[in-house]
C-alpha positions as CSV (number, residue, x, y, z in Angstrom):
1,X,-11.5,-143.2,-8.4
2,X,-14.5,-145.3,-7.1
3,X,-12.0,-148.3,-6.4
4,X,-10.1,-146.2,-4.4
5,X,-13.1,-144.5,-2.5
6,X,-14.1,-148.2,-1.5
7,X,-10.9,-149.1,0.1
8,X,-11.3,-145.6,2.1
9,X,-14.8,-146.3,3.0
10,X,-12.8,-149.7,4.4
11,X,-10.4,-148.0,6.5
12,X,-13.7,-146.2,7.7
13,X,-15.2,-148.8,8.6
14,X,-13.0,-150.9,10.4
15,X,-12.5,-147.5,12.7
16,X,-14.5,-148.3,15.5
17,X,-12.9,-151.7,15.7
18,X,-9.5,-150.3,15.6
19,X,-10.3,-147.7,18.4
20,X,-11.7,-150.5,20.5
21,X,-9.3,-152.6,20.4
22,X,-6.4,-150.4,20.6
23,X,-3.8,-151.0,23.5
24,X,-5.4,-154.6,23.7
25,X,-3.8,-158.2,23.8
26,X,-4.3,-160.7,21.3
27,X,-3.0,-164.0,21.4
28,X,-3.2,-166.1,17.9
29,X,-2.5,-169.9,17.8
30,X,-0.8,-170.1,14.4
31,X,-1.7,-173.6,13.3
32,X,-3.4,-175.5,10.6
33,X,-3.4,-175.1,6.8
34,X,-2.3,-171.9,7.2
35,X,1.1,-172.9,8.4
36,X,1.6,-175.1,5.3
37,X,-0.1,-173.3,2.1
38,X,2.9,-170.5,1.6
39,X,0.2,-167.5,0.6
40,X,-1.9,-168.0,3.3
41,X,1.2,-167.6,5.5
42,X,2.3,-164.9,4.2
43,X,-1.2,-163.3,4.3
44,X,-1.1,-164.4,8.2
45,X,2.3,-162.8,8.7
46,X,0.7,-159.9,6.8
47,X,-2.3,-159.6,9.0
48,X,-0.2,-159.5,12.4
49,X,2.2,-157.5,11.6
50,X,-0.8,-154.8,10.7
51,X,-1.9,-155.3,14.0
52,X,0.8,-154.2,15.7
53,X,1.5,-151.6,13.4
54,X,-2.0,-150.3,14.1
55,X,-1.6,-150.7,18.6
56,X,-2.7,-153.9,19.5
57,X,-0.2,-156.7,20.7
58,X,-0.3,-159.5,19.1
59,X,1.1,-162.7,20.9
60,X,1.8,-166.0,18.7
61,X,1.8,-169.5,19.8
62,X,2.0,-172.4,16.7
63,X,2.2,-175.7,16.7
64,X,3.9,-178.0,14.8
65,X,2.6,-181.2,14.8
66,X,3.1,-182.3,11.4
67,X,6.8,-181.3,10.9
68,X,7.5,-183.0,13.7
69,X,5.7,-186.3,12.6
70,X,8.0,-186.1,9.8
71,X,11.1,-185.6,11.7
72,X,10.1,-188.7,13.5
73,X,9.5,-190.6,10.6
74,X,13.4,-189.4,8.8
75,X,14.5,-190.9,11.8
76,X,12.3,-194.0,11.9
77,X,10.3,-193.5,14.8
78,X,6.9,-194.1,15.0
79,X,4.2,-191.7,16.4
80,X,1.9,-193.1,19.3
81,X,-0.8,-191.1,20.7
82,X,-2.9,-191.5,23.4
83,X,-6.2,-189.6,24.6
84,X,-4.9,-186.9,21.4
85,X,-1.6,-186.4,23.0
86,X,2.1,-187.5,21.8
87,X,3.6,-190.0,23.5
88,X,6.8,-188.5,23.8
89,X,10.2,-190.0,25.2
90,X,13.7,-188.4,25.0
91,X,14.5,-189.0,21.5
92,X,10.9,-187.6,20.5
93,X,11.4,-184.4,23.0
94,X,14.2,-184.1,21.5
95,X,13.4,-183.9,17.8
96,X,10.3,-181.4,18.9
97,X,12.4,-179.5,20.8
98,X,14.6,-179.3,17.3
99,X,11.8,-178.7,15.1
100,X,9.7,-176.2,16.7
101,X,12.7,-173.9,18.2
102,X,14.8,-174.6,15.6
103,X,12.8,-174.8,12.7
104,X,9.2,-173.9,12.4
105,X,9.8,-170.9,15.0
106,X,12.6,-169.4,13.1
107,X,10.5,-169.6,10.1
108,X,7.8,-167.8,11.9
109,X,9.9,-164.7,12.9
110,X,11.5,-164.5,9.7
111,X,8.3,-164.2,7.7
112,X,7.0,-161.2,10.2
113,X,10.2,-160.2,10.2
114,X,10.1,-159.8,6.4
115,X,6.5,-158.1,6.3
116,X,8.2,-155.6,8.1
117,X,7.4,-157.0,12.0
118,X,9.9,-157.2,14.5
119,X,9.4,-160.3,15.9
120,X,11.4,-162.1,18.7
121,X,11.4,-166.0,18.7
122,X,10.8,-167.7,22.2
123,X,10.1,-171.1,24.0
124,X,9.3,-172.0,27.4
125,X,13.0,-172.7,28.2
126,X,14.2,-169.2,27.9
127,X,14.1,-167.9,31.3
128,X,12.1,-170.5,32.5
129,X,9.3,-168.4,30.8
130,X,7.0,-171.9,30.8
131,X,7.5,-173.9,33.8
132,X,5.6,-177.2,33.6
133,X,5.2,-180.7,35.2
134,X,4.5,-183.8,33.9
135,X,1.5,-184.7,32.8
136,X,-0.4,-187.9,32.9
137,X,-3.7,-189.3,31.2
138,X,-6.1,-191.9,31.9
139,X,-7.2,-194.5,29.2
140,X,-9.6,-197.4,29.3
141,X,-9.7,-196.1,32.8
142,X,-6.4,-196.4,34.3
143,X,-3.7,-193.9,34.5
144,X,-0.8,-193.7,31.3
145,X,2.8,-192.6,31.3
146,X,3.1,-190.1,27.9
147,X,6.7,-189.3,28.8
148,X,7.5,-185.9,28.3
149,X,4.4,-184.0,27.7
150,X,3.7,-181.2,30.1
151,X,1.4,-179.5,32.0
152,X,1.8,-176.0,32.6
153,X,1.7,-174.5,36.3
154,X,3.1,-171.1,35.5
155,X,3.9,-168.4,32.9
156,X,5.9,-165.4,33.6
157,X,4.1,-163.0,32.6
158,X,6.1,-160.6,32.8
159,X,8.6,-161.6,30.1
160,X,5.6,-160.6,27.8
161,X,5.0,-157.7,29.3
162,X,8.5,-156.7,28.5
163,X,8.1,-157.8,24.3
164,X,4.5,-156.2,23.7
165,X,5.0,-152.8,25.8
166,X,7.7,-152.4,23.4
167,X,8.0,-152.9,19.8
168,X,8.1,-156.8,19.1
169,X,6.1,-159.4,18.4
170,X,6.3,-162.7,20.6
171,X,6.4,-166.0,18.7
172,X,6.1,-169.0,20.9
173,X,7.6,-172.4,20.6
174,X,5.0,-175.2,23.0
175,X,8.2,-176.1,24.8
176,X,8.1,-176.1,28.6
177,X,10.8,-176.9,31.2
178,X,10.3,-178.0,34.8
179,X,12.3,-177.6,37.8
180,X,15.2,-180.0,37.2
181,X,15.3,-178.7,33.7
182,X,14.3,-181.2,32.0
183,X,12.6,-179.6,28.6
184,X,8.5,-181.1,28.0
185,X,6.3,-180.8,24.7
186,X,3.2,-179.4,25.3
187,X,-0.1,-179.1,23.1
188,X,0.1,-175.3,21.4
189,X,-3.9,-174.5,22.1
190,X,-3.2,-175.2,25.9
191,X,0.1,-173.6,25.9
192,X,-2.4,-170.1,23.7
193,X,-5.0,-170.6,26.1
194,X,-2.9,-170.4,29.4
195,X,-1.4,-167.4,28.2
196,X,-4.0,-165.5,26.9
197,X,-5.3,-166.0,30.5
198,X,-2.0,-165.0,31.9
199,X,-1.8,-161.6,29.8
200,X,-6.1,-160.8,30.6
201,X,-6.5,-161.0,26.7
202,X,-9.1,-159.2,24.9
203,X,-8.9,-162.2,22.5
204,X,-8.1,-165.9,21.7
205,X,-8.0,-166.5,18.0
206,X,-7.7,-170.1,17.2
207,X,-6.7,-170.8,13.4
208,X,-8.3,-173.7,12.2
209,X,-9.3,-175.8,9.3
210,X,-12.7,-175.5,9.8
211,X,-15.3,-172.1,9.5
212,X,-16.2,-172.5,12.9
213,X,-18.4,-173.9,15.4
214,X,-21.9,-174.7,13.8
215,X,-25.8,-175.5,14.8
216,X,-28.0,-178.1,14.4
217,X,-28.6,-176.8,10.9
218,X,-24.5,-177.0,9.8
219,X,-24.3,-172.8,9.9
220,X,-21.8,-171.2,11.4
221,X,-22.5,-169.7,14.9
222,X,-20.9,-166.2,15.2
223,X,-21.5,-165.5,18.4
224,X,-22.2,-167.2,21.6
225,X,-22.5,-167.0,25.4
226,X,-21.3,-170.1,27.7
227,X,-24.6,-171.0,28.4
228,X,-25.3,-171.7,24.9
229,X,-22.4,-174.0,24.1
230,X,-22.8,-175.6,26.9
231,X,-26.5,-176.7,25.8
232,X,-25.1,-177.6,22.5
233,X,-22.2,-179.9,23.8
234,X,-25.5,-181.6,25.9
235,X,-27.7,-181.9,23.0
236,X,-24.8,-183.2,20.7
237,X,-24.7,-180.1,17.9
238,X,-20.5,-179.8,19.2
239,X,-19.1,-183.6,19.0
240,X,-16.3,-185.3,18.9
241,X,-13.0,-183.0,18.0
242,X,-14.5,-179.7,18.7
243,X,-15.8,-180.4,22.5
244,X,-12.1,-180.4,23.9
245,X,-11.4,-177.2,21.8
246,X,-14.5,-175.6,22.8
247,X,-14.4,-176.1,26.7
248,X,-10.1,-175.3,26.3
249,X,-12.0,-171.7,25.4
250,X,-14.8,-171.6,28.2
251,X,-12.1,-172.5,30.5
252,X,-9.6,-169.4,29.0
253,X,-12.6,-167.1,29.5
254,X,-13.7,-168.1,32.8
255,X,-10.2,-166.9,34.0
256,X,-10.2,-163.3,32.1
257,X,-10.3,-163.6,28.8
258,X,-12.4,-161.4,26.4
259,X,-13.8,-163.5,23.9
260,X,-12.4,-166.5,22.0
261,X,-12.7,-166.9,18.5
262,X,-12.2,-170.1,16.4
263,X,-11.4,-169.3,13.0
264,X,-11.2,-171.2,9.3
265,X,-7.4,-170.0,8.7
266,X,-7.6,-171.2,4.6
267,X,-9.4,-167.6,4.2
268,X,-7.5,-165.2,3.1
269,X,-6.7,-162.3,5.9
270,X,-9.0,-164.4,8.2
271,X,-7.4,-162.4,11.1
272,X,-8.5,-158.7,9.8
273,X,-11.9,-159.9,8.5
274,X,-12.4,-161.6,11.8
275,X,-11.3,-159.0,14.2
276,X,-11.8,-156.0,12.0
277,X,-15.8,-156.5,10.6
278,X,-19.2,-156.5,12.3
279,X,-19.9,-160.3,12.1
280,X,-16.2,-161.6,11.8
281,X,-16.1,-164.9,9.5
282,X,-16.0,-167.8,12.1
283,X,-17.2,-168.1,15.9
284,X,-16.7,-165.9,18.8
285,X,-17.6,-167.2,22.8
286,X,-18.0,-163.7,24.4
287,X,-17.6,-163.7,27.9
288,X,-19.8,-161.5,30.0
289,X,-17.1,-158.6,29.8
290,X,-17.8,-158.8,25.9
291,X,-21.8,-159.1,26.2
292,X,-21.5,-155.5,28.2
């Protein structure tokens, strides 16, 4: 009797959270260990699908980075990156375009479809839904050719409007297509970010492989305003990796976003714990919507 008073008290608990956030958007980049351990996917898959069964609408985006790297490699091609970014020509668009519509997003809606989801598989290319250019770096100070790798200039919203007012689930495949139709790879956390902006999120949930962002002191920091990452990119406590994924979510919150959150997606049910407790488990940039 007691253990089942405790997982009452639980529903209880996460009440509030559920009330709050009912009705709202969330956008989760699927990515990480958690897209190769098969219980912590399933425990992902899990997690969304309660989500939706409970009134929020969940929006997926996932990578893919490693299958694709070993795609490449089946077929002899090696991987070259530049600045963090694939340099990708028309073989390697190609095999991405295979792998992450064909393969790992299939997968994806299958899993949630299993957990009893209804989840509809998308990329960029249906209906244009992800129009992009290409996009260009600079290294050692002058200006590099990646090939097809692009850079979003619009999402039609409105295709996602269509999925979460109704029953499904969007899963995304990073492809975008441009004018001409030629079909572009594009980094998952930009393509999350761009539409979590695009849909006004209430959240940004980044899975990771690592707990979160974390002080001078190596603990994690569970909440935090702009101002203060910004003095901790300047004093050097964010470095290396975790700059470019921390200023991706100032950015995504400057234009309407909640709060972004950058969680360690090895824990099991990271998404409920995070969304669903006081403190969460990793690190949550609030915007000034969130602070009031």
């Amino acid at each position: 009797m007691e253990a089942l008073i405790k997982k009452a008290q639980i529903l209880v608990d996460a009440l509030p959270y559920i009330q709050k956030f009912a009705g709202k958007t969330v956008v989760i980049k699927y990515g990480g260990n958690a897209m190769i351990n098969e219980e912590l996917k399933n425990q992902v898959m899990e997690d969304i699908t309660i989500l939706k069964f409970i009134g929020l609408n969940p929006i997926v985006v996932h990578g893919g980075g490693p299958d694709i790297s070993k795609a490449l490699d089946e077929k002899g091609v090696k991987s070259k990156f530049v600045n963090g970014l694939r340099v990708t020509d028309e073989l390697t668009v190609q095999v991405a375009q295979e792998v992450l519509i064909g393969k790992t997003n299939k997968e994806i809606v299958s899993l949630l479809n299993k957990t009893g989801g209804r989840a509809v598989g998308i990329s960029g290319i249906d209906a244009s839904f992800i129009e992009c250019e290409k996009q260009k770096t600079v290294a050692d100070g002058e200006e590099v050719d990646i090939g097809y790798v692009g850079k979003i200039k619009h999402i039609k919203r409105c295709i996602l409007d269509l999925l979460c007012n109704d029953q499904w689930i969007p899963v995304i495949a990073p492809i975008g297509v441009d004018e001409e139709g030629h079909s572009y790879n594009i980094n998952a956390d930009t393509v999350a970010s761009e539409i979590a902006a695009a849909v006004q999120a209430e959240k940004l949930i980044l899975l990771t492989d690592v707990e979160g962002i974390k002080d001078e002191n190596g603990d994690i920091v569970y909440e935090a305003g702009i101002d203060r990452i910004n003095e901790m990119i300047e004093n050097g406590t964010i470095n290396g990796g975790m700059i470019p994924k921390v200023k991706g979510c100032m950015d995504a919150i400057k234009r309407g976003v909640t709060g972004v959150h950058i969680i360690d997606g090895r824990i099991p049910h990271c998404l409920l714990l995070e969304i669903f407790t006081k403190t969460g488990i990793g690190s949550l940039i609030k915007s000034d919507k969130y602070l009031t």
